[in-house]
N, C-alpha and C positions, 0 to 999 in steps of 0.2 A: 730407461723406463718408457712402455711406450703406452699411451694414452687416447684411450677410444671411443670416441663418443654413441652412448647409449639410442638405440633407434628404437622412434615406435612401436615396432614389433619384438624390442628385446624387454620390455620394458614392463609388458604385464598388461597391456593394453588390448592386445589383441583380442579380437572379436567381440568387445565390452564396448556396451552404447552408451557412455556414463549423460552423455546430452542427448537425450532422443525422447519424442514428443509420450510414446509410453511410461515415462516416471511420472506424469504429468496426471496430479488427482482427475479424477472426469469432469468434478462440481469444482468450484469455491465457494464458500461460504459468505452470501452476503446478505443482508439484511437492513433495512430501513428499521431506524428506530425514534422512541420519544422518552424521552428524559424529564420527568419533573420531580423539582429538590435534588438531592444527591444521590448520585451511583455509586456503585462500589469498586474499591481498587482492586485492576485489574492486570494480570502478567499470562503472558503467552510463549508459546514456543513458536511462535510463527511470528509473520510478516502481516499486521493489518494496517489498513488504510481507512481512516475515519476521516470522514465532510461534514462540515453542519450544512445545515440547507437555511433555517429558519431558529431564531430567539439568541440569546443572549445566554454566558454562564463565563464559569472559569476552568482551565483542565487542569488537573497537578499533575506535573511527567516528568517522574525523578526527582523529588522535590523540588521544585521549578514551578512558577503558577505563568499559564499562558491565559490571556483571552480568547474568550468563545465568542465567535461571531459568525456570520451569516457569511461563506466565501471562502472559510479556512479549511486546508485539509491536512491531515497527521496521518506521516507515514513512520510507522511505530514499529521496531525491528524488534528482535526477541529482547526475550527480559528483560524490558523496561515495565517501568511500575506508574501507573495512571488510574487518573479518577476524576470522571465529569462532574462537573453541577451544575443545575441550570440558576438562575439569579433568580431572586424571589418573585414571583407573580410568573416566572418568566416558563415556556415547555420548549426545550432545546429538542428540533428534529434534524435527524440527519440519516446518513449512511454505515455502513460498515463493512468491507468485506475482509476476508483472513486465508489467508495463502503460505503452503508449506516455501521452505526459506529454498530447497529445489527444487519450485516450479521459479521461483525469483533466479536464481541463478540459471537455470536454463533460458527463461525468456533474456534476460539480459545480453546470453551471450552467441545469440545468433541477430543478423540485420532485420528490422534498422533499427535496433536498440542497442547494437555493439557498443560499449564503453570502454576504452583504454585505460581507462583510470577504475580504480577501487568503484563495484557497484555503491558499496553497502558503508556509509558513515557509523561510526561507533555512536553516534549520539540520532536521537528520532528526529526523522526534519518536516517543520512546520514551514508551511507557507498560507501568506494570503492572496487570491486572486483577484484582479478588477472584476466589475459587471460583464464585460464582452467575455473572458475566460469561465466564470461562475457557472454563467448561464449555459456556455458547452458541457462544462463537468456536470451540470444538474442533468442533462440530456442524454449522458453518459452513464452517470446513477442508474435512470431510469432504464433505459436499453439493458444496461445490466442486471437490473432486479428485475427485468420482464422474463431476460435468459435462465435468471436462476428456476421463475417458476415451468421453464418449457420443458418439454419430455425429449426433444429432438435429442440425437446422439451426436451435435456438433454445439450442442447450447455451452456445453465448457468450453472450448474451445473459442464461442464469442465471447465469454466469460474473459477469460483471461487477455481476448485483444483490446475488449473494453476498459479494462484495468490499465492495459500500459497505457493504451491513451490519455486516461486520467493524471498519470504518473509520469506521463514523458510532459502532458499541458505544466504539470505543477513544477516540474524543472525548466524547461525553455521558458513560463511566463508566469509563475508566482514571484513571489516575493519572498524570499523567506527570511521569519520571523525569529529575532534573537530574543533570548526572554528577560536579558539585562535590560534590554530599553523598557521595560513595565518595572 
C-alpha cells in the first residue's frame, strides 16, 4: 500500500485566503461605560474585553463572583454568562470593546502575537494589573475609543493593534486572578 502525503494544493486550499486582513470587520465595537447598581446578565458570540478604570463592584462569570476593582481587566470568550454591579454608593467606570472570534484568531496567528500553544482558554481569564501597567492600559482605552470615534479608513486597523496591546500587557504583566481565592 503506498501512502502519500496530502499537499497544500491537493487539499482544497488553493487560492482561499482563510487569514488575510479582509475577513477583518473595519470597526470594533468599543465603548466607555458607567455602571450604577446592577447590570444585566450578559452572553455574546464574540470575544469582549472589559477594564474597570474607576469604583468598586462584584462580576458573576459563570456562577463564580470576582472583585471589581480599579486595574482589572476580563477577557470574556463566547458564551460565558456575566453580570456587573457596582457596590452600593459606588459608579463602576470602565471600557469595553467586542470582536468577532475571526479577527482573534487572525491577529493571533500572524507576528508578534504567534502563539504555539492554544490561543483561546475554555474558561474567561481575569487578571489584575499594578499601577505602572494600569496606567498603560488606561492610555490604551483612550487611543482606542478616540479611533472608534475617527472617520479615517485605517481607524480599525489601530483599533484592533490597540487591543492586542492591551491583551498581549495583561498576559506578559497581570496577574491573573483565580476566583477560589475570594
Amino acid at each position: 500500500m503506498e501512502c502519500s502525503l496530502e499537499t497544500r494544493e491537493d487539499s482544497g486550499f488553493r487560492g482561499k485566503q482563510y487569514f488575510s486582513p479582509e475577513l477583518l470587520p473595519e470597526r470594533l465595537k468599543a465603548r466607555a461605560f458607567r455602571l450604577n447598581g446592577e447590570g444585566a446578565f450578559e452572553n455574546r458570540e464574540d470575544v469582549t474585553v472589559l477594564s474597570i478604570r474607576r469604583g468598586k463592584g462584584r462580576m458573576v462569570l459563570n456562577n463564580r463572583v470576582y472583585p471589581l476593582e480599579p486595574g482589572m481587566v476580563f477577557i470574556l470568550y463566547p458564551y460565558h454568562v456575566w453580570k456587573a454591579q457596582a457596590d452600593e454608593g459606588c459608579v463602576l467606570e470602565g471600557e469595553e470593546c467586542v470582536m468577532n472570534m475571526g479577527a482573534m484568531l487572525f491577529l493571533f496567528a500572524i507576528p508578534p502575537y504567534h502563539r504555539p500553544v492554544p490561543v483561546f482558554e475554555e474558561n474567561p481569564s481575569v487578571y489584575r494589573l499594578d499601577q505602572a501597567y494600569k496606567c498603560r492600559v488606561e492610555r490604551l482605552w483612550d487611543r482606542l475609543l478616540k479611533e472608534n470615534e475617527s472617520t479615517d479608513c485605517y481607524g480599525g486597523r489601530m483599533q484592533f493593534s490597540l487591543i492586542m496591546r492591551i491583551m498581549v500587557l495583561c498576559r506578559k504583566h497581570g496577574k491573573v486572578i483565580d476566583c477560589s481565592a475570594f
